[in-house]
N, C-alpha and C positions, 0 to 999 in steps of 0.2 A: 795167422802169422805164427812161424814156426821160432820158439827163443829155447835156446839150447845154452845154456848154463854152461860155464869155466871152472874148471879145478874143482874144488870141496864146494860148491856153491849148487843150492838144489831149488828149482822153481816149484812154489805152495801156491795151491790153490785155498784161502781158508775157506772154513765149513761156516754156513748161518749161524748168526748169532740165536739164541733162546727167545722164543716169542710169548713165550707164556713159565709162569711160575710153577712149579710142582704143585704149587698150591691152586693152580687156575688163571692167576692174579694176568692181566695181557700187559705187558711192557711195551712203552710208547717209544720209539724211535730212540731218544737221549736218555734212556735209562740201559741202554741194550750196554754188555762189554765188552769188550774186541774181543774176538774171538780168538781160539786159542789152539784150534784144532783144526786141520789142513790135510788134504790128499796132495802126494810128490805127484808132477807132471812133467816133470825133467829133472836130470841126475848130470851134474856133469863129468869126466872122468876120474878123476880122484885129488887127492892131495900129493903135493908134489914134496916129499922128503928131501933132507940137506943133502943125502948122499945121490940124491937126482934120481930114485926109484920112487914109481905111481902108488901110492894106497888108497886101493878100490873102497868107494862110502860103503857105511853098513846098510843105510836107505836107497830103495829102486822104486822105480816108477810104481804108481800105484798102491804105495802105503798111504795108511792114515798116521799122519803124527799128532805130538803135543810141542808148543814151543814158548818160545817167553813172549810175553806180553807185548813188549815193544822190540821182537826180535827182526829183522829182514828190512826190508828197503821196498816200498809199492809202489808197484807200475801199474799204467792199463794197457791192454794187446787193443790192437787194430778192432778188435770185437767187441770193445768194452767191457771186456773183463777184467776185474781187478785182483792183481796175484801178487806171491811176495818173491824176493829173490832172497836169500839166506844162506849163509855157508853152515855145512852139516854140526856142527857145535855150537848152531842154535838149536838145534833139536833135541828135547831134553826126553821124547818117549818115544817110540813106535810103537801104535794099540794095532793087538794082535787081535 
């Protein structure tokens, strides 16, 4: 299933949460924390200014970002995968 994002709004896929401690230590299921970091998989065209001109996001397909905790809205695709939909000023990093 093909979901193609509106305006400043960009589809995240998040990354796994951490299965193990730097320490070694294996974290069980309900210890894990949302996770917080995501690849763009769609970008929609931009944001639409009062004076009714497009500003192109500064995220494209295929970035890793960082974003807030409890940022975007979660859906599942036809494939059961679970993604976030978020407008771009929830993304607080792009790791280069």
């Amino acid at each position: 299933m093909k979901i193609q994002p509106l305006a400043d709004r960009i589809l995240v896929k998040p990354l796994e949460a951490e299965e193990k401690t730097k320490g070694g230590i294996v974290l069980p299921d309900t210890a894990k924390e949302k996770p917080q970091e995501g690849q763009v998989l769609a970008v929609g065209k931009g944001k639409i200014l009062d004076n009714g001109n497009v500003q192109a996001l500064e995220v494209k397909e295929g970035d890793r970002v960082l974003y807030g905790k409890y940022s975007g809205s979660e859906i599942q695709t036809k494939d059961g995968e679970d993604v976030l939909i978020m407008r771009e000023e929830d993304v607080l990093a792009i790791i280069k």
